[in-house]
C-alpha positions in Angstrom: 141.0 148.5 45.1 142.4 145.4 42.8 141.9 146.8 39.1 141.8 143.1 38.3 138.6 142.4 39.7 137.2 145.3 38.2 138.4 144.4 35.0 137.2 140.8 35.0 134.0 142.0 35.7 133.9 144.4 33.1 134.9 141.4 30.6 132.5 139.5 32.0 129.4 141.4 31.3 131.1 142.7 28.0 131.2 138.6 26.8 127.8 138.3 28.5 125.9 141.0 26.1 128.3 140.5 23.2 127.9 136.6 22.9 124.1 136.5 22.7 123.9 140.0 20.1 126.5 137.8 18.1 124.9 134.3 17.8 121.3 136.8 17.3 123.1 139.0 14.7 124.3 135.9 12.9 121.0 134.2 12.6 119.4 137.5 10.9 117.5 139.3 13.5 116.9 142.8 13.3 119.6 144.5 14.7 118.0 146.8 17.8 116.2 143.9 18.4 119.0 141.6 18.9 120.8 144.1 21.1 118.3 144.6 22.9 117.4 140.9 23.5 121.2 140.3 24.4 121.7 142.9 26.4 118.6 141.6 28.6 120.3 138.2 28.0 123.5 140.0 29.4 121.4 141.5 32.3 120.1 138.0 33.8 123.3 136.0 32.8 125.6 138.4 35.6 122.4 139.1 38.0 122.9 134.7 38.0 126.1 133.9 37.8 128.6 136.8 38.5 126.9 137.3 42.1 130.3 136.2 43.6 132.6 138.8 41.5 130.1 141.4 41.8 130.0 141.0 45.4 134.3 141.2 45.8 133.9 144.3 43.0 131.5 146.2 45.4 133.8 145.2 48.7 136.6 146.9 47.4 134.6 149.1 46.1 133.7 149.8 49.7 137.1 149.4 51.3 138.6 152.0 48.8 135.7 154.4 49.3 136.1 154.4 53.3 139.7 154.3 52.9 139.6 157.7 51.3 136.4 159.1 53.8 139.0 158.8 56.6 141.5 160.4 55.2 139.9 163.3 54.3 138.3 163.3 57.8 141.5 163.3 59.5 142.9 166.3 57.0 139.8 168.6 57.6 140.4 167.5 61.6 143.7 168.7 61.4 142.8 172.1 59.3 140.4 172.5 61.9 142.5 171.7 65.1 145.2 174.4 63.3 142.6 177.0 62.5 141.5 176.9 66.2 144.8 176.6 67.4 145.9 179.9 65.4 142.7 181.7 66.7 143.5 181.3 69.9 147.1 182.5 69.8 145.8 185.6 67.9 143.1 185.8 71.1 145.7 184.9 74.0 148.3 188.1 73.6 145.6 190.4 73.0 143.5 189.9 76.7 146.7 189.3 78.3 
């Protein structure tokens, strides 16, 4: 996964709620109301605009996530193809 797409986003939305609570804070609203004003502001503002970062974020995202499912699948395969394997040598002398 490229970090630097996660951490543009992250800056992104971070600028997108902290912008609006500043320029609200400044002109003497009531602070939880401000906050949560910008961070609605915030909400719409990356639903809008970051669709095309969000988008790459939740690709890699993906890619990393699958990356690491078939991985794992092909270790526990493996363990399991060895545990079979080791049963049946156990199994094979004995009957013989």
């Amino acid at each position: 996964m490229k970090k630097s797409t996660w951490i543009w986003f992250s800056l992104m939305r971070l600028a997108a709620f902290a912008i609006p609570l500043v320029i609200m804070l400044l002109l003497g609203m009531i602070p939880w109301l401000a906050a949560l004003l910008a961070a609605i502001i915030g909400l719409c503002v990356s639903y809008i605009f970051f669709a095309r970062t969000r988008n790459a974020l939740s690709q890699s995202l993906y890619e990393n996530r699958k990356t690491k499912r078939i991985s794992t699948q092909q270790a526990d395969e493996a363990a399991e193809d060895e545990a079979v394997d080791n049963s049946l040598a156990k199994e094979t002398p004995g009957n013989a």
